[in-house]
TORMI-986027 format. One record per residue: x, y, z of N, C-alpha, C, CB in turn; residue in three letters. Coordinates in steps of 0.001 Angstrom, whole numbers, plus 500000, padded with zeros to 6 digits. Last residue first. Glycine has a CB too. Layout:
BEGIN
XYZXYZXYZXYZALA
...
This chain:
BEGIN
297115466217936805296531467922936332297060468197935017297146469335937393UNK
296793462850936279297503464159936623297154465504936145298729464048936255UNK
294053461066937222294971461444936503295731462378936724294642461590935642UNK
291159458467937877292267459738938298293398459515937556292779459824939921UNK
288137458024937316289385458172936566289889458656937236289552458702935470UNK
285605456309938723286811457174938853287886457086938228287224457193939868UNK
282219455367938639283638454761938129284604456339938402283548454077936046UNK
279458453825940085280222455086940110281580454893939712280210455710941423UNK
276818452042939134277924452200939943278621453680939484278915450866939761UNK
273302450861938566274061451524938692275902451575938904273418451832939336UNK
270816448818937180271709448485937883273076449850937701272002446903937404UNK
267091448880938348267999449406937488269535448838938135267771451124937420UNK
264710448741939168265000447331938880266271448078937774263442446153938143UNK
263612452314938814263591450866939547264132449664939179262461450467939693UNK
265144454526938801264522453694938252264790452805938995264668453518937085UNK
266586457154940031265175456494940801264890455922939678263840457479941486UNK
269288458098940296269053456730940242267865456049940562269839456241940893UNK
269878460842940914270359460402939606269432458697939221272334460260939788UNK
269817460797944220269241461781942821269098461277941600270102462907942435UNK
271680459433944632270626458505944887269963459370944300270197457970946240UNK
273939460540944804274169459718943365272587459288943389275527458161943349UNK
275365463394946266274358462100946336274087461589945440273236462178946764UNK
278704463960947520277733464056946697276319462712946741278588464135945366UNK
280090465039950901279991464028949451278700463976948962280389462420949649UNK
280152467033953073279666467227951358279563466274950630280481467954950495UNK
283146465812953642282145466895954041281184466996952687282973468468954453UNK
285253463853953250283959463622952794282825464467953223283670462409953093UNK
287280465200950461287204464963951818285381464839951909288060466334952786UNK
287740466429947994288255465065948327287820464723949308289496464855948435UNK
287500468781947435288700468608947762288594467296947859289198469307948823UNK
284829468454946066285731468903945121287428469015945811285083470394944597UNK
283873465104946409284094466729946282284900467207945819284188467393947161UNK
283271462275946784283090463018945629282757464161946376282076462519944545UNK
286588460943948203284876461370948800284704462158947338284635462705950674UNK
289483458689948960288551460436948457287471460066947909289273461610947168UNK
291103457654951283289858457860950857289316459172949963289227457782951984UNK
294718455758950848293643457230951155292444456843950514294162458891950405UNK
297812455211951853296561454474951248295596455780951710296110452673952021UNK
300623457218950146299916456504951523298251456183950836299871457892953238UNK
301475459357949066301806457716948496301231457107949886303836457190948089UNK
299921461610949456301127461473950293302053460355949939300738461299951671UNK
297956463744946706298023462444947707299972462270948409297438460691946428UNK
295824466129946978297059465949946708297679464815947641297701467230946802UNK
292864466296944523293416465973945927295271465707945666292461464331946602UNK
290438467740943370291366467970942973292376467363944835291238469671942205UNK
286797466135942140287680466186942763289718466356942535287147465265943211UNK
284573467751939925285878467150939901286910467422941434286593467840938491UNK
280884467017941384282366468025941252283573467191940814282877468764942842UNK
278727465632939057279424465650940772280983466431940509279761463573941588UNK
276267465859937803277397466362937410278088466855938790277149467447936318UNK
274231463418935552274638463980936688276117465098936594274839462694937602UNK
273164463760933060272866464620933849273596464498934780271779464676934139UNK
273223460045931798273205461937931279272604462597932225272279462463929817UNK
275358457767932506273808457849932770274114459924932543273093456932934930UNK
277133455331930451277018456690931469275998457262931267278006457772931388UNK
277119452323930568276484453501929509276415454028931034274790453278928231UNK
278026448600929839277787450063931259278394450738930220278767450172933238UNK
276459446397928975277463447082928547277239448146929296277589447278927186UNK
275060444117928725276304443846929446277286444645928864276724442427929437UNK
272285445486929671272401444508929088273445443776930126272741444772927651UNK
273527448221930960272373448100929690273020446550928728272446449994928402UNK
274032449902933749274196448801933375273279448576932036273974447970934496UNK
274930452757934374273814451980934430274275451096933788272611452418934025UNK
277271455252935537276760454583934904275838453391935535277654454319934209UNK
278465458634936571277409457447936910277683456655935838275764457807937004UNK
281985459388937026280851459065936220279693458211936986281377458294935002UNK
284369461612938306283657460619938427282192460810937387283457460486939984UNK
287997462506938059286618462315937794285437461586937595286563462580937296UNK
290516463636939939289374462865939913288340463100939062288898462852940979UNK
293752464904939553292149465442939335291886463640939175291661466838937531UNK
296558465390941890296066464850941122293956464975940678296731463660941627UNK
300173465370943028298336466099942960297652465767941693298213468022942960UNK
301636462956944464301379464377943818299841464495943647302162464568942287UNK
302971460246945234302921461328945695302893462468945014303643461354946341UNK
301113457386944196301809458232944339301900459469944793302034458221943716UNK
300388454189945641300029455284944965300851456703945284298618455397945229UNK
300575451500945927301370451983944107300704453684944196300352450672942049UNK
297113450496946753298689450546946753298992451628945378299459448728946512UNK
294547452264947733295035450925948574296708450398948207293863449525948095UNK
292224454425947815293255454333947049294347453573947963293638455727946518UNK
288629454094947236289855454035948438291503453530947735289282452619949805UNK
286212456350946761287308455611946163288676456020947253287519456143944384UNK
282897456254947798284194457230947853284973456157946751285102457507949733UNK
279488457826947199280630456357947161282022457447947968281192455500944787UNK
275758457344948500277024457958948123278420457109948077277191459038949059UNK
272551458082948219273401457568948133274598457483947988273198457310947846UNK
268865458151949348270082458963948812271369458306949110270141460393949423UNK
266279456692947621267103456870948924268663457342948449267135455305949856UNK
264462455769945773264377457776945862265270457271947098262374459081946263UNK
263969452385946328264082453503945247263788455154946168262664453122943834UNK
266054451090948635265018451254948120264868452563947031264221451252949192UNK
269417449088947837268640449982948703267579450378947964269357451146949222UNK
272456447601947880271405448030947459269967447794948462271392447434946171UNK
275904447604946948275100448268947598273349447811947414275487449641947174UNK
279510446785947266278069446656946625277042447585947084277493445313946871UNK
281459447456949260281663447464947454280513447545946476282318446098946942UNK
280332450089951407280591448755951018280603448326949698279802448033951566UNK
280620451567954803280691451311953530280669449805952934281771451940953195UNK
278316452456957497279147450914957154279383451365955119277571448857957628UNK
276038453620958253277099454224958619279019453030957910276660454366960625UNK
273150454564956905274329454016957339275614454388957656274499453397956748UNK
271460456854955729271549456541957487272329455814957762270483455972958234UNK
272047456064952438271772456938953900271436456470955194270741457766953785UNK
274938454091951542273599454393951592273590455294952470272715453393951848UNK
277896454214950131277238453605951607275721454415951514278347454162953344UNK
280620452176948465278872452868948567278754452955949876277418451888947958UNK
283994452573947117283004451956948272281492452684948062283674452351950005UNK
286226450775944620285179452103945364284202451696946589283988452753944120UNK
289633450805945390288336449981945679286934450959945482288427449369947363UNK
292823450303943464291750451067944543290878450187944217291203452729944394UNK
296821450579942824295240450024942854294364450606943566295056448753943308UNK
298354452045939995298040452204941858296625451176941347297557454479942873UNK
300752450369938333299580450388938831299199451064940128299303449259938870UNK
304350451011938553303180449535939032301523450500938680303378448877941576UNK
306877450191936830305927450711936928304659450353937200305970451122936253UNK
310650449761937648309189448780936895308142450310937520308612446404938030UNK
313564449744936700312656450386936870310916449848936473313176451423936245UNK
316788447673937001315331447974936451314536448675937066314602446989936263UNK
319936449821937788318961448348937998317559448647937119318447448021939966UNK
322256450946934578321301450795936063320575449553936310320100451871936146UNK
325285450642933828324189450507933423323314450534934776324138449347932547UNK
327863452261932301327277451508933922325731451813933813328019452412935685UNK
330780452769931022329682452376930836329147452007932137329686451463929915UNK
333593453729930448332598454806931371331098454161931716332280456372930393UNK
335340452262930248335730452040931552334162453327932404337887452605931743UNK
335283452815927129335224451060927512334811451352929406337416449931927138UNK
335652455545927001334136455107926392334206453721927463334004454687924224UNK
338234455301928081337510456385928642336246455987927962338081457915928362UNK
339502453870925909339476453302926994338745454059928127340710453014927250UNK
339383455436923516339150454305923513338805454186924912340126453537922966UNK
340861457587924440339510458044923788339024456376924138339545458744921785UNK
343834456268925213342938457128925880341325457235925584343491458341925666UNK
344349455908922027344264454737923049343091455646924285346234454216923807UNK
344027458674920942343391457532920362343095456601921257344101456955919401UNK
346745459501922431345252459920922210343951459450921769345275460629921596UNK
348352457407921235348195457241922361347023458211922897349428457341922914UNK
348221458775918174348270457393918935347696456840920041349254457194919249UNK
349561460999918433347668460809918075347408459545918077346998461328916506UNK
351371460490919392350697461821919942349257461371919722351120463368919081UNK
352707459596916939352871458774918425351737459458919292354587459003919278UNK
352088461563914919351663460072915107351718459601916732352752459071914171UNK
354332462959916044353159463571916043351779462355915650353380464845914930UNK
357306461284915811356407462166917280354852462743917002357373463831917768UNK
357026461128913441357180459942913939356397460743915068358705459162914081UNK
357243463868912266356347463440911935355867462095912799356573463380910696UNK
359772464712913946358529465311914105356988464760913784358718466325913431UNK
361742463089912504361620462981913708360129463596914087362813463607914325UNK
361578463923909718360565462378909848360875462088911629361403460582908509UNK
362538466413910263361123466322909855360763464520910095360955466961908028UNK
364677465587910864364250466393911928362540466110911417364997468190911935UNK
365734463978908831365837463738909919364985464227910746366781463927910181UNK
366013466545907049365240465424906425364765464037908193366717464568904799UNK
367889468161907735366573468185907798365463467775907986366407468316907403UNK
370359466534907821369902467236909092368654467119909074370238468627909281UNK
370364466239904831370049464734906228369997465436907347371450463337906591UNK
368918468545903321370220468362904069369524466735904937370719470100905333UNK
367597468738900039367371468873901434368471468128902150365987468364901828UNK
């Protein structure tokens, strides 16, 4: 092979290294200059309250209590962290047995389906939420010297 050749080829080879060299550097420094990490994301809890209010009253209230066969009703007041979408309610009786609350068999109050704004809100046991109609729990609850409440799961459809 001629020193022309021989030249030209370890010229080409030197240049094609250099090529994948500085391609290399690039790759490197495009990962180092792309990183950016975000702020924290926390996840809060919505909180709520349920409320009772007996018949003929007009005053809700966390507690309640009233004479046996009087009709009775709650809502759940949704107070922070709460979000904007639609969402199913479902509500349970339970009785108190001892110091273990046992869901009481038969009642069967509509699944409320409400679509909340992230704003603080009242929903009523119906089936939109609103308190036309709220259901009567005081059906469900003629034992006497008994201890009741109304619990609400809400969740996403």
């Amino acid at each position: 092979m001629s020193a022309s050749r021989k030249s030209q080829r370890t010229f080409m080879t030197v240049t094609a290294i250099t090529v994948i060299a500085i391609a290399t550097v690039f790759i490197v420094y495009a990962a180092i200059l792309g990183t950016y990490p975000g702020g924290n994301v926390s996840i809060q809890q919505m909180t709520a309250t349920m409320y009772y209010q007996g018949d003929g009253s007009s005053t809700w209230a966390t507690t309640l209590s009233i004479g046996n066969g009087t009709a009775w009703y709650a809502r759940l007041n949704l107070t922070a962290s709460i979000p904007s979408q639609t969402v199913n309610v479902t509500w349970t009786l339970e009785w108190l047995n001892v110091a273990t609350w046992e869901t009481v068999s038969g009642p069967t109050p509509p699944e409320t389906q409400i679509t909340l704004a992230g704003t603080p809100t009242a929903i009523y046991v119906t089936a939109d939420g609103t308190d036309s109609g709220n259901y009567n729990w005081g059906q469900h609850t003629e034992t006497v010297n008994e201890v009741y409440r109304v619990k609400a799961v809400v969740e996403s459809p």
